[in-house]
C-alpha positions, 0 to 999 in steps of 0.5 A: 695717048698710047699706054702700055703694060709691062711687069717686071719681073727678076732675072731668076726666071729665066736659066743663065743660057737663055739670059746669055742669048738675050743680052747678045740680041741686038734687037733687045732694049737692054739696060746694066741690070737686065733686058725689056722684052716685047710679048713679040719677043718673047713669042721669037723665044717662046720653045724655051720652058722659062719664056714660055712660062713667062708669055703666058704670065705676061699675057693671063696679067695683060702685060705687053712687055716683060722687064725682066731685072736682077732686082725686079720681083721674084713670082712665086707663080714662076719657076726659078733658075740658080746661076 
């Protein structure tokens, strides 16, 4: 059996434009309430501040994959974005 990590986290780590650009990519699985985010995606992303933030959150907590969700946690640890 394969298993693997994720978090979830909210969507208010990450500023409206670059949610916007991850919604329009099509290589991105994504639901009503948000986008799940591989750690190779997030490294595709990784010169923006908020997912950079993210990938190394991610990765000091062994998550290979970030659902990041409008209802999902808001990590005191992140920075946050008002939309």
């Amino acid at each position: 059996m394969e298993k693997h990590n994720i978090i979830v986290l909210s969507t208010v780590h990450v500023t409206s434009k670059v949610m916007q650009t991850l919604v329009k990519d099509s290589n991105i699985m994504q639901s009503e309430y948000g986008v799940l985010l591989s750690y190779f995606t997030l490294s595709i992303y990784i010169k923006e501040p908020c997912i950079s933030a993210i990938a190394n959150f991610a990765n000091l907590h062994g998550c290979e994959f970030v659902m990041l969700d409008r209802d999902g946690l808001v990590e005191e640890a992140l920075p946050t974005y008002e939309w």
